[in-house]
NUDOMAR-805666 format. One record per atom (N, C-alpha, C, O): residue in three letters; chain; residue number from 1; atom name; x, y, z. Coordinates in Angstrom, 1 decimal. Layout:
N
("Ala","A",NUM,"CA",(X,Y,Z))
...
//
This chain:
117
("Unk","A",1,"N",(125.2,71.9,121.2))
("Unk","A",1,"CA",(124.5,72.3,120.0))
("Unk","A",1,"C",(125.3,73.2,119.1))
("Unk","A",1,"O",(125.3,74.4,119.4))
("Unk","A",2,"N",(126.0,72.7,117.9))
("Unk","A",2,"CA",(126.3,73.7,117.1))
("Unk","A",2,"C",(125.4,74.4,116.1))
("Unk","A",2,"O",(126.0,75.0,115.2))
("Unk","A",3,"N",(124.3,74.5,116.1))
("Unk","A",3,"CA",(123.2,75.5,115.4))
("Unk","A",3,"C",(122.2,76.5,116.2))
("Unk","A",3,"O",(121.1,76.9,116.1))
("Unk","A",4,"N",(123.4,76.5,117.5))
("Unk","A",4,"CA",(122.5,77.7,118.7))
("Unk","A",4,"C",(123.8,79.0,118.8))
("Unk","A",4,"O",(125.0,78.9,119.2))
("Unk","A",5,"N",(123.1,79.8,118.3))
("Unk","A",5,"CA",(124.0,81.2,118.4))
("Unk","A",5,"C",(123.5,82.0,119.6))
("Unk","A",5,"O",(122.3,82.0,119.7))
("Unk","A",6,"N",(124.2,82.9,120.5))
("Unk","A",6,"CA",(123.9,83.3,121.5))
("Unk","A",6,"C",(124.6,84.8,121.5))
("Unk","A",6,"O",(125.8,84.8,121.7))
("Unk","A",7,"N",(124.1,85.7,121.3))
("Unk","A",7,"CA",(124.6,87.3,121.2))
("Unk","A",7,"C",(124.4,88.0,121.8))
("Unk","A",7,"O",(123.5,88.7,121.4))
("Unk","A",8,"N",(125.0,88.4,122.8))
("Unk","A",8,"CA",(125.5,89.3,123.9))
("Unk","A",8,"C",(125.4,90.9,123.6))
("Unk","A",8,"O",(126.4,91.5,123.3))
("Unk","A",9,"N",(124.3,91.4,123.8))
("Unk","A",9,"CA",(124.5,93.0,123.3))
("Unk","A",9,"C",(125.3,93.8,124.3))
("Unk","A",9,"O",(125.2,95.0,124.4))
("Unk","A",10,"N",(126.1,92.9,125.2))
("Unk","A",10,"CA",(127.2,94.0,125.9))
("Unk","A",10,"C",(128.8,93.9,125.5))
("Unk","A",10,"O",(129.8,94.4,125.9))
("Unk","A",11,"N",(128.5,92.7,124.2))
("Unk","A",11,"CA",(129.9,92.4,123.5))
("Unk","A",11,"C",(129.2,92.6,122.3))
("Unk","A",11,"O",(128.5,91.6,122.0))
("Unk","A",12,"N",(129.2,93.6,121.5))
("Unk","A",12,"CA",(129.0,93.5,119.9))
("Unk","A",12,"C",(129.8,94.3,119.0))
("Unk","A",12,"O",(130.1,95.5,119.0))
("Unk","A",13,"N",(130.2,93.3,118.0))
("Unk","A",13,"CA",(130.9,94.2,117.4))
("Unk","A",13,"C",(130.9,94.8,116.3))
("Unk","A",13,"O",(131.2,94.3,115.2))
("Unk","A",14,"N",(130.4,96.4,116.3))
("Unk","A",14,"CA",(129.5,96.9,115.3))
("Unk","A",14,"C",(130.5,97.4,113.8))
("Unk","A",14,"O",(131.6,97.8,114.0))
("Unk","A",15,"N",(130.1,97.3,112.8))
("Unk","A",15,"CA",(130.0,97.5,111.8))
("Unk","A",15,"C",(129.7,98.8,110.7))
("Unk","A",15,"O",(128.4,98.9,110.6))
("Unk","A",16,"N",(130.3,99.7,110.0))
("Unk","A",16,"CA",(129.5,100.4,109.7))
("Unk","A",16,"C",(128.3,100.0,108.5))
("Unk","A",16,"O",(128.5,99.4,107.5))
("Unk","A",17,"N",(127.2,100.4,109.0))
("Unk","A",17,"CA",(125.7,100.6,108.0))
("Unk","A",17,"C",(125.4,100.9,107.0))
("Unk","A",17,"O",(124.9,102.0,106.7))
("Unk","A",18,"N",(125.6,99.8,106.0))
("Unk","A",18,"CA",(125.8,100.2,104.2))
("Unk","A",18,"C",(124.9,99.5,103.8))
("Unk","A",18,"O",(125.4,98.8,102.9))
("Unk","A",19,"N",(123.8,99.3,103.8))
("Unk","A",19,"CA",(122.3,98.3,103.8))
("Unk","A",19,"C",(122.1,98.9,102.8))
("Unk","A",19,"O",(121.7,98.2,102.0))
("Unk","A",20,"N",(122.2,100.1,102.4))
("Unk","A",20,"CA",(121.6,101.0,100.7))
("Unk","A",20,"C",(122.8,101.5,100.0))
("Unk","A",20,"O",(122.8,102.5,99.4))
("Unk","A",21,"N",(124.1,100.3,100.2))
("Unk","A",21,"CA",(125.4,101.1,99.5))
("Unk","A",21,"C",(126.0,102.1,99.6))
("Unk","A",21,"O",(126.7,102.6,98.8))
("Unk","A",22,"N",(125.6,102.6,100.9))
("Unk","A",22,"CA",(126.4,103.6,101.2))
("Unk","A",22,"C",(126.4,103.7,102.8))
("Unk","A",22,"O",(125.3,103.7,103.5))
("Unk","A",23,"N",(127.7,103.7,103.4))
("Unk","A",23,"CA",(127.7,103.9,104.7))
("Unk","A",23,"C",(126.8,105.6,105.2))
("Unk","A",23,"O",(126.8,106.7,104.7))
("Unk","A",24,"N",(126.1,105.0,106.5))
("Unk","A",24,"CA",(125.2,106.2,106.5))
("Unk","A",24,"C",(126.3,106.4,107.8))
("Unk","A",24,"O",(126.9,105.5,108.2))
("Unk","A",25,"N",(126.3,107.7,108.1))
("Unk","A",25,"CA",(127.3,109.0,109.0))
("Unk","A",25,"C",(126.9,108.4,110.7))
("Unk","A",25,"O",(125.9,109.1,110.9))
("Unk","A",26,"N",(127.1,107.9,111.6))
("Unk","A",26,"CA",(126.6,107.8,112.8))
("Unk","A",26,"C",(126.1,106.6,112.8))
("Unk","A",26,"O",(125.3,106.6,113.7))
("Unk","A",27,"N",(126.1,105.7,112.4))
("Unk","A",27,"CA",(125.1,104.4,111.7))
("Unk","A",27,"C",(125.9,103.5,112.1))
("Unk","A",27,"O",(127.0,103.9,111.9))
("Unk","A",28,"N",(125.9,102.4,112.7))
("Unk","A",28,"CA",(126.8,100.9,112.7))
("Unk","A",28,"C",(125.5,100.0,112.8))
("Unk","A",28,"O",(124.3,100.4,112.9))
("Unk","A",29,"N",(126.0,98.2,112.6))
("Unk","A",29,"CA",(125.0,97.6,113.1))
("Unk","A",29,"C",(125.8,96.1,113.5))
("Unk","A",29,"O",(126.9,96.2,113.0))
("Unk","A",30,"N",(125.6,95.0,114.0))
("Unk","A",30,"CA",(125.9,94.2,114.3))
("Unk","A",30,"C",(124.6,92.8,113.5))
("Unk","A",30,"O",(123.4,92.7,113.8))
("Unk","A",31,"N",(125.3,92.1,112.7))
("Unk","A",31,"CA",(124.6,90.9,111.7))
("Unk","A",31,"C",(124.3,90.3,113.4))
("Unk","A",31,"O",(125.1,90.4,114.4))
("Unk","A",32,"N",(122.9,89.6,113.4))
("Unk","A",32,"CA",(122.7,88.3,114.2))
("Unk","A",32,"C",(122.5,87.3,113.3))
("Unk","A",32,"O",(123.3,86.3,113.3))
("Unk","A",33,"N",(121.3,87.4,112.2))
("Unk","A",33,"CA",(121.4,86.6,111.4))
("Unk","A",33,"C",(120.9,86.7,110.0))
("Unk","A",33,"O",(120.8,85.9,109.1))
("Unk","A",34,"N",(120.7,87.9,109.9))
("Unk","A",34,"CA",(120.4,88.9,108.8))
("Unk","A",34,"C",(121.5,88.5,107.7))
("Unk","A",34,"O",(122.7,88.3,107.9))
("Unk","A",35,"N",(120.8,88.3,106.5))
("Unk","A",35,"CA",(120.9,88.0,105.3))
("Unk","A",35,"C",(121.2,89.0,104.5))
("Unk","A",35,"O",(120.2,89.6,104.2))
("Unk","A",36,"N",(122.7,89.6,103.6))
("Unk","A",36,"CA",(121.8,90.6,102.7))
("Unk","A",36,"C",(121.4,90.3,101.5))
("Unk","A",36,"O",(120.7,91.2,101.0))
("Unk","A",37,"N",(121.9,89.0,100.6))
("Unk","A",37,"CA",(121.0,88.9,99.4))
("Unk","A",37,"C",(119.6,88.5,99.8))
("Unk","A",37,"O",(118.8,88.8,98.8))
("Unk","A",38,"N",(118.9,87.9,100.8))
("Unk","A",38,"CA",(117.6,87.9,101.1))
("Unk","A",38,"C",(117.1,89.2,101.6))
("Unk","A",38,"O",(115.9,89.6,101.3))
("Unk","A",39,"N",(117.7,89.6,102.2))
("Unk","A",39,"CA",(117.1,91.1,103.3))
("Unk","A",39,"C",(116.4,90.5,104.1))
("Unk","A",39,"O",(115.7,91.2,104.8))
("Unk","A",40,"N",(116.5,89.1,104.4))
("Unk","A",40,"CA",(115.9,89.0,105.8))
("Unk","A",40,"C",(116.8,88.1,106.7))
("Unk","A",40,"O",(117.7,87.2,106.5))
("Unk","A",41,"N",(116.0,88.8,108.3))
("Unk","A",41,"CA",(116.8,88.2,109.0))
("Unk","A",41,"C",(117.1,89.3,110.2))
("Unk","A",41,"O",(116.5,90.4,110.1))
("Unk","A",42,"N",(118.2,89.0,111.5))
("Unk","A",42,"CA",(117.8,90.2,112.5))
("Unk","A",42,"C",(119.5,91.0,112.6))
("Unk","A",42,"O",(120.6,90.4,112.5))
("Unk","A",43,"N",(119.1,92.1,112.7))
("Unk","A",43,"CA",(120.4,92.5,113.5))
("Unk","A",43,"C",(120.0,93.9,114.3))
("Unk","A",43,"O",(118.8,94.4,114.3))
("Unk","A",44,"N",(121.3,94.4,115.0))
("Unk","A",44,"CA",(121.4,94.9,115.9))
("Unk","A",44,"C",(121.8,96.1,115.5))
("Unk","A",44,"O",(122.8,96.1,114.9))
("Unk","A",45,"N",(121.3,97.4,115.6))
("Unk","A",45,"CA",(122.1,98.7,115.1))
("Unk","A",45,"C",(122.2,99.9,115.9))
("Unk","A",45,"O",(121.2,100.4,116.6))
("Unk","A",46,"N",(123.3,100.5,116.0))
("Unk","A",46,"CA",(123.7,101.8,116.6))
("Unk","A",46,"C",(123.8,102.9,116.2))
("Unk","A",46,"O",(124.6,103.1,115.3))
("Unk","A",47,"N",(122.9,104.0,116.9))
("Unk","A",47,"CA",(122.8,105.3,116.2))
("Unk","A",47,"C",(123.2,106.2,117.3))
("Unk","A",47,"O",(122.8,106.2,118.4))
("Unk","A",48,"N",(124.1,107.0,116.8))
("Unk","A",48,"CA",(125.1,108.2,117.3))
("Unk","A",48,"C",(124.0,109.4,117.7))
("Unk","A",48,"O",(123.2,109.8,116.9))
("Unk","A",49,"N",(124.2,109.8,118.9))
("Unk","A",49,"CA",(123.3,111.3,119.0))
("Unk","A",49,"C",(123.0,111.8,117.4))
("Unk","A",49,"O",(123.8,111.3,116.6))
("Unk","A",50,"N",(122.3,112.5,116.9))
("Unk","A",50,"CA",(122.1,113.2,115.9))
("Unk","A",50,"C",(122.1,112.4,114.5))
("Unk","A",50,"O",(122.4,112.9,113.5))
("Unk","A",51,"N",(122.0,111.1,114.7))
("Unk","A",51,"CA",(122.0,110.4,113.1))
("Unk","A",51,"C",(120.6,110.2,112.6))
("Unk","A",51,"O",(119.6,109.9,113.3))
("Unk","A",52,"N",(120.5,110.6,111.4))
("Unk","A",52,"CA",(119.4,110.4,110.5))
("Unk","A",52,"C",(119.8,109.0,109.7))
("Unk","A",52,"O",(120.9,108.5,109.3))
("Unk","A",53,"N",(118.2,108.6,109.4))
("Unk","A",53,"CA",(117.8,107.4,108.5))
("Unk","A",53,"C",(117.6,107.7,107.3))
("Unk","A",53,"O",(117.0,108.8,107.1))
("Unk","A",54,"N",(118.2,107.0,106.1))
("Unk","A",54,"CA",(117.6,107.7,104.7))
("Unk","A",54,"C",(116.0,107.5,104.6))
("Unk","A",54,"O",(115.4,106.6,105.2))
("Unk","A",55,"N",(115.5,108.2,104.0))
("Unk","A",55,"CA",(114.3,108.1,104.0))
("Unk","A",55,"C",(113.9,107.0,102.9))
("Unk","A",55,"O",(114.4,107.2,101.8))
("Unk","A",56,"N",(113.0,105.8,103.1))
("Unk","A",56,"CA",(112.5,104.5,102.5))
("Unk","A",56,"C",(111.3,104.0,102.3))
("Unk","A",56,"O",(110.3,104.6,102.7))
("Unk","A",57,"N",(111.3,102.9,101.7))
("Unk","A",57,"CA",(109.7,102.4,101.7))
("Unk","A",57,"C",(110.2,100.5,101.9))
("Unk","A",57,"O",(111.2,99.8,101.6))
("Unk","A",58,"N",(108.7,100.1,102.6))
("Unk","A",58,"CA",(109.4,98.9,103.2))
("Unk","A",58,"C",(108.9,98.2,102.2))
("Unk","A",58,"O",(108.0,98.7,101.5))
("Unk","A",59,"N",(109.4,96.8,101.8))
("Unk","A",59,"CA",(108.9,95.9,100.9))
("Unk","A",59,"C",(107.7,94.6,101.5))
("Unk","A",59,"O",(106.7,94.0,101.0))
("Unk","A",60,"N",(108.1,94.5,102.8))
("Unk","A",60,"CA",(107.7,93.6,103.6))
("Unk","A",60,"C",(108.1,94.4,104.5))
("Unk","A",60,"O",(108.7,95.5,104.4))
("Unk","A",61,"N",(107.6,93.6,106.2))
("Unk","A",61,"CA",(107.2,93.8,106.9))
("Unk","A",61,"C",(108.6,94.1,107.5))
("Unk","A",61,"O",(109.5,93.2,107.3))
("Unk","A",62,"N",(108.8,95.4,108.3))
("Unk","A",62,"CA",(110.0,95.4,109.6))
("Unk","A",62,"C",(109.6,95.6,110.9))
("Unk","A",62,"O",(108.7,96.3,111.1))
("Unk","A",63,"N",(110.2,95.0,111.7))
("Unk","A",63,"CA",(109.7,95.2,113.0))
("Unk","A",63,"C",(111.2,95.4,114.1))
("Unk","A",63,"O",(112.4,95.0,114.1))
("Unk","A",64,"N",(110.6,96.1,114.9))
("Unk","A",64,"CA",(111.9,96.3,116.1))
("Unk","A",64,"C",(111.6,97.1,117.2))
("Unk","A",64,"O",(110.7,97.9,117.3))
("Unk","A",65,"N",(112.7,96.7,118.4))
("Unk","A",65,"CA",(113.0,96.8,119.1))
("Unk","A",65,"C",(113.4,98.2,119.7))
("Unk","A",65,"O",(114.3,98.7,119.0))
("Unk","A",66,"N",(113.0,99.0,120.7))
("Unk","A",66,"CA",(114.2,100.0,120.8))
("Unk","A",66,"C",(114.7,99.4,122.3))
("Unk","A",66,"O",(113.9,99.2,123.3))
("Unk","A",67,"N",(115.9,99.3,122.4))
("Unk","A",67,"CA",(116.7,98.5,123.4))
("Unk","A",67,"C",(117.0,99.8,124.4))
("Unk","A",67,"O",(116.6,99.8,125.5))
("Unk","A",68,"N",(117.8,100.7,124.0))
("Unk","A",68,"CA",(118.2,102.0,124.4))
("Unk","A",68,"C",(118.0,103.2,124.1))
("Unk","A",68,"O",(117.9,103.3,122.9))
("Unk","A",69,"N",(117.9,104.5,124.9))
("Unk","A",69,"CA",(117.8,105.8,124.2))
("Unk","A",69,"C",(116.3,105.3,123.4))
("Unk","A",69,"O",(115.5,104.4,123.7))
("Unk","A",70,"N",(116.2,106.5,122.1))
("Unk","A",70,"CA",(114.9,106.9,121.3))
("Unk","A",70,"C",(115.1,106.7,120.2))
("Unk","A",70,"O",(116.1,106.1,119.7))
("Unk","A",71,"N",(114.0,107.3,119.4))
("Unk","A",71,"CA",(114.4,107.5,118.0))
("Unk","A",71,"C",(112.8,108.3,117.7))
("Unk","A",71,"O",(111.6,108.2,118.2))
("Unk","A",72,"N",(113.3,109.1,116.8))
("Unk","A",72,"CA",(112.4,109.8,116.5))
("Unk","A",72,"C",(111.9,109.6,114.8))
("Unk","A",72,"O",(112.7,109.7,113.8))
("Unk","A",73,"N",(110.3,109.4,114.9))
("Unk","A",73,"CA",(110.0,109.0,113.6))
("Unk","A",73,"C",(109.7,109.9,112.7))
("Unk","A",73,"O",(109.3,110.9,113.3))
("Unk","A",74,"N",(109.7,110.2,111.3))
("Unk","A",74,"CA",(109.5,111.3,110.6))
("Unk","A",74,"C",(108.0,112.1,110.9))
("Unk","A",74,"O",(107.8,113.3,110.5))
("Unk","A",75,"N",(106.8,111.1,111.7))
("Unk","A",75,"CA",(105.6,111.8,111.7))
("Unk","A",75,"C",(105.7,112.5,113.4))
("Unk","A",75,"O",(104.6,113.0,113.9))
("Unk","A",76,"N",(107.0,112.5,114.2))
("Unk","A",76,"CA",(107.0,113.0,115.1))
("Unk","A",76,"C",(107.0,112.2,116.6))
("Unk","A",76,"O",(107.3,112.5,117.7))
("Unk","A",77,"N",(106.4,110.6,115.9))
("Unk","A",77,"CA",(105.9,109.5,117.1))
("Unk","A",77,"C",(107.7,109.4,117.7))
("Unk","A",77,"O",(108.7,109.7,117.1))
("Unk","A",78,"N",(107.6,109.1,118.9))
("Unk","A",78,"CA",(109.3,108.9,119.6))
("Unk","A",78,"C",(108.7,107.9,120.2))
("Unk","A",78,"O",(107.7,107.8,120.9))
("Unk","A",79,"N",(109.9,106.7,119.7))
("Unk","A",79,"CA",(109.4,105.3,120.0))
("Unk","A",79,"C",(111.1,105.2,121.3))
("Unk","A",79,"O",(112.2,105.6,121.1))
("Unk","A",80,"N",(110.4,104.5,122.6))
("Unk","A",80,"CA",(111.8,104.8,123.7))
("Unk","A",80,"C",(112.2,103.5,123.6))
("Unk","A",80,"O",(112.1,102.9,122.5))
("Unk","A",81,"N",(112.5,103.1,124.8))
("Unk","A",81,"CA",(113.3,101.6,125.3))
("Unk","A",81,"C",(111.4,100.6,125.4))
("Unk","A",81,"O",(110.2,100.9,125.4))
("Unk","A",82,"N",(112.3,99.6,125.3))
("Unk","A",82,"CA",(111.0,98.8,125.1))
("Unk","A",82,"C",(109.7,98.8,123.9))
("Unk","A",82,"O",(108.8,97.9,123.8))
("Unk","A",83,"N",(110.0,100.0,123.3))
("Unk","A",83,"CA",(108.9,100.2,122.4))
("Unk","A",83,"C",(109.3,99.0,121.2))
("Unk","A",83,"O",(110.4,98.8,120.8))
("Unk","A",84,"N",(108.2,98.3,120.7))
("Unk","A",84,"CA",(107.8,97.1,119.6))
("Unk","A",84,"C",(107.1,97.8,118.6))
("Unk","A",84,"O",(105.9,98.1,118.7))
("Unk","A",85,"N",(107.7,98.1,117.6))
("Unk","A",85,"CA",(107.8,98.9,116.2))
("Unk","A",85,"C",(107.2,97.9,115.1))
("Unk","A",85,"O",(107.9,96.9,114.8))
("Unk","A",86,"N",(106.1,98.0,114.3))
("Unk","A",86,"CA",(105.9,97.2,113.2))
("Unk","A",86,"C",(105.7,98.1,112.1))
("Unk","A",86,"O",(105.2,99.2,112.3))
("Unk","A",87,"N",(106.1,97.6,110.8))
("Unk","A",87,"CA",(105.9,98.5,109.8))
("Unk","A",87,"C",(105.8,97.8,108.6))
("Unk","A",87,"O",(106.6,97.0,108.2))
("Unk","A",88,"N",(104.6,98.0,107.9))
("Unk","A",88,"CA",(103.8,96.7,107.2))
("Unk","A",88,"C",(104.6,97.2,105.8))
("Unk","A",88,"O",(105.1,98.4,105.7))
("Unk","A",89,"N",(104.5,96.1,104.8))
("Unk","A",89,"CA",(104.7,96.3,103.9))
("Unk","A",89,"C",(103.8,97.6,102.9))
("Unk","A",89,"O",(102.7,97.8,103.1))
("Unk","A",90,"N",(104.7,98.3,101.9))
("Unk","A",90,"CA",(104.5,99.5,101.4))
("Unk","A",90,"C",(104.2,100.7,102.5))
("Unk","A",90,"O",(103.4,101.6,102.1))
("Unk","A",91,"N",(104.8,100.7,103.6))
("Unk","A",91,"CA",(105.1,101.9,104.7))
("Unk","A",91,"C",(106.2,102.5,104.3))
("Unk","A",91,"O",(107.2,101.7,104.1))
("Unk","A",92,"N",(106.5,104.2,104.0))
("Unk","A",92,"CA",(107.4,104.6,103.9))
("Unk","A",92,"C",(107.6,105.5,105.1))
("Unk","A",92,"O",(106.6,105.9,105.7))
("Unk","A",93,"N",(109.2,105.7,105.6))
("Unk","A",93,"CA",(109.2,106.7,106.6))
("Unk","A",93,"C",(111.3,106.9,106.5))
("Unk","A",93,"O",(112.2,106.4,105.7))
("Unk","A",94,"N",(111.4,107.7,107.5))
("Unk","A",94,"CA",(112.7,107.8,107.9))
("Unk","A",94,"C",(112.7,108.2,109.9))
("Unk","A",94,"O",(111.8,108.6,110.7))
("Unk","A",95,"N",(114.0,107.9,110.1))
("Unk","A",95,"CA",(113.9,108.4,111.4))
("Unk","A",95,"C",(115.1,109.1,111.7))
("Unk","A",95,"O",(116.1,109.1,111.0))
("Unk","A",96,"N",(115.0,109.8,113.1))
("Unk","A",96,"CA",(116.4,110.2,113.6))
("Unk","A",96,"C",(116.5,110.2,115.2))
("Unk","A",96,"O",(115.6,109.8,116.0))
("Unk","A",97,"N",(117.9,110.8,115.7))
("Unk","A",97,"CA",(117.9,110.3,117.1))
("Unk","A",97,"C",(118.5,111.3,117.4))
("Unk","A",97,"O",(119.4,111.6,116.6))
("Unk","A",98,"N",(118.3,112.2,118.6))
("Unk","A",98,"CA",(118.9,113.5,119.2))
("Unk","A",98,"C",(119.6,112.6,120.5))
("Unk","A",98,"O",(120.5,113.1,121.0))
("Unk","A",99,"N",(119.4,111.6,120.8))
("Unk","A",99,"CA",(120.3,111.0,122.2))
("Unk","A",99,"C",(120.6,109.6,121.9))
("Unk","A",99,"O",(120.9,109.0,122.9))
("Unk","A",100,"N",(120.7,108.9,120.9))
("Unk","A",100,"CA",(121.4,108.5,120.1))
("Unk","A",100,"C",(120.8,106.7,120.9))
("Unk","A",100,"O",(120.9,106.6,122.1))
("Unk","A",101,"N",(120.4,105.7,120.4))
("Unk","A",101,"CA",(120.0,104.5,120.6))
("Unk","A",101,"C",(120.2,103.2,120.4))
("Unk","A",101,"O",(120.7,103.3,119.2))
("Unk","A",102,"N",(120.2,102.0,120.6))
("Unk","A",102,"CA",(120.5,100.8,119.9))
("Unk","A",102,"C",(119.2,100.2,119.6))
("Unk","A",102,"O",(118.2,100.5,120.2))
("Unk","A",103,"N",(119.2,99.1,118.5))
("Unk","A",103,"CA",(117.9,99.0,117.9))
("Unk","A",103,"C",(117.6,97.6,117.3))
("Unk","A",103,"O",(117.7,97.6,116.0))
("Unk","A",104,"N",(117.2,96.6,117.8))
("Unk","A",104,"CA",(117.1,95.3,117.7))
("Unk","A",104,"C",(116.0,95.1,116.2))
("Unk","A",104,"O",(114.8,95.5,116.2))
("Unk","A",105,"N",(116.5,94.6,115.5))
("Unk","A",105,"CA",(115.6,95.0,113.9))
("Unk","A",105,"C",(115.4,93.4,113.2))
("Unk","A",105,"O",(116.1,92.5,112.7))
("Unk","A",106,"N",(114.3,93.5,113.3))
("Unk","A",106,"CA",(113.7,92.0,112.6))
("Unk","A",106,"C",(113.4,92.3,110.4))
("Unk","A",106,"O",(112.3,92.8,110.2))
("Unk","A",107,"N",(113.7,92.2,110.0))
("Unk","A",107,"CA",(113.5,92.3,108.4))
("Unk","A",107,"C",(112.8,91.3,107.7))
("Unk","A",107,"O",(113.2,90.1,107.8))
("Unk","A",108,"N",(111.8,91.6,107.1))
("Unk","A",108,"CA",(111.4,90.5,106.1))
("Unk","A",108,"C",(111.0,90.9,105.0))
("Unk","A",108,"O",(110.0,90.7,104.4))
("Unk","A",109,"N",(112.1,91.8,104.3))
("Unk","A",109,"CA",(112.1,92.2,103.1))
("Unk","A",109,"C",(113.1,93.4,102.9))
("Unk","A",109,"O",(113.9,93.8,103.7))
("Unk","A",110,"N",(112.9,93.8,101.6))
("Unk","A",110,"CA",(113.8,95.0,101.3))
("Unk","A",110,"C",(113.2,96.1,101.3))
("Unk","A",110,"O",(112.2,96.4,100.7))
("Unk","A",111,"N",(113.8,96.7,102.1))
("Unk","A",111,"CA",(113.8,98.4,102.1))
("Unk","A",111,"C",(114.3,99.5,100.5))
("Unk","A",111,"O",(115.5,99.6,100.1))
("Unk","A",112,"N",(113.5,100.0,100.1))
("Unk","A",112,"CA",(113.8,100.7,99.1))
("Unk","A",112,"C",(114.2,102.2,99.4))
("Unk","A",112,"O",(113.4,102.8,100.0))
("Unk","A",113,"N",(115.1,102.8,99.1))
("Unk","A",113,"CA",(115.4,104.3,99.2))
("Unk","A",113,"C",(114.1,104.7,98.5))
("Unk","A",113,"O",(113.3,104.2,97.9))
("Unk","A",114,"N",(114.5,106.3,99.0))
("Unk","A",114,"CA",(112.8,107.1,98.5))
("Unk","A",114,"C",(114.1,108.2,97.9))
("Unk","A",114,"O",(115.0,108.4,98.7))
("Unk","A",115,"N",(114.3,108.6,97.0))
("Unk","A",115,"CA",(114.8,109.6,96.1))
("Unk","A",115,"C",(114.2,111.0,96.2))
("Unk","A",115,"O",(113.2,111.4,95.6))
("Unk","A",116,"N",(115.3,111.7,97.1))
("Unk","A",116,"CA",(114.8,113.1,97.2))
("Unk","A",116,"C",(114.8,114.0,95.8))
("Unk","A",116,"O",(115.4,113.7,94.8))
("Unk","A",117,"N",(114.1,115.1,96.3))
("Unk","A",117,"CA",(113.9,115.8,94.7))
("Unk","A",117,"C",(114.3,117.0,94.9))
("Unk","A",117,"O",(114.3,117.8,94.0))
//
């Protein structure tokens, strides 16, 4: 079958995380099949002990995975391994990670930066 892709999250080769034009500090992610002129589509992302998310608002729906480690959400919820994350369209939030995680991410839309003041 050449239209079956198969991705190994013990071989990935991550990338740094520029999804808002700018590489964020601790951030990598690995394309599975994520699109960026559509914004949709899945990939895989790695966050370094102590990396923060810019803070955003969703356009459509995101959902994900926490594969490894935590992540900590801005209202305080700490989503671990196994946790199934949805976030409906017009949800805004940011997150961060004190023990740093990988993060299986479904997209079906664009994420907008939120402009601090």
């Amino acid at each position: 079958m050449t239209k079956r892709k198969i991705t190994r999250i013990d071989n990935l080769k991550f990338e740094p995380f520029d999804r808002y034009g700018k590489v964020i500090p601790g951030m990598s992610w690995h394309l599975v099949s994520y699109d960026k002129k559509t914004q949709y589509g899945t990939y895989i992302s790695k966050l370094e002990p102590g990396t923060k998310t810019i803070p955003h608002v969703h356009t459509g729906y995101e959902e994900f995975m926490i594969l490894e480690g935590e992540l900590i959400d801005s209202d305080g919820t700490i989503f671990k391994k196994g946790d199934l994350v949805t976030f409906e369209p017009n949800t805004s939030h940011s997150s961060f990670t004190k023990k740093g995680c990988l993060i299986l991410t479904f997209m079906r839309g664009q994420n907008n930066q939120i402009k601090e003041e």
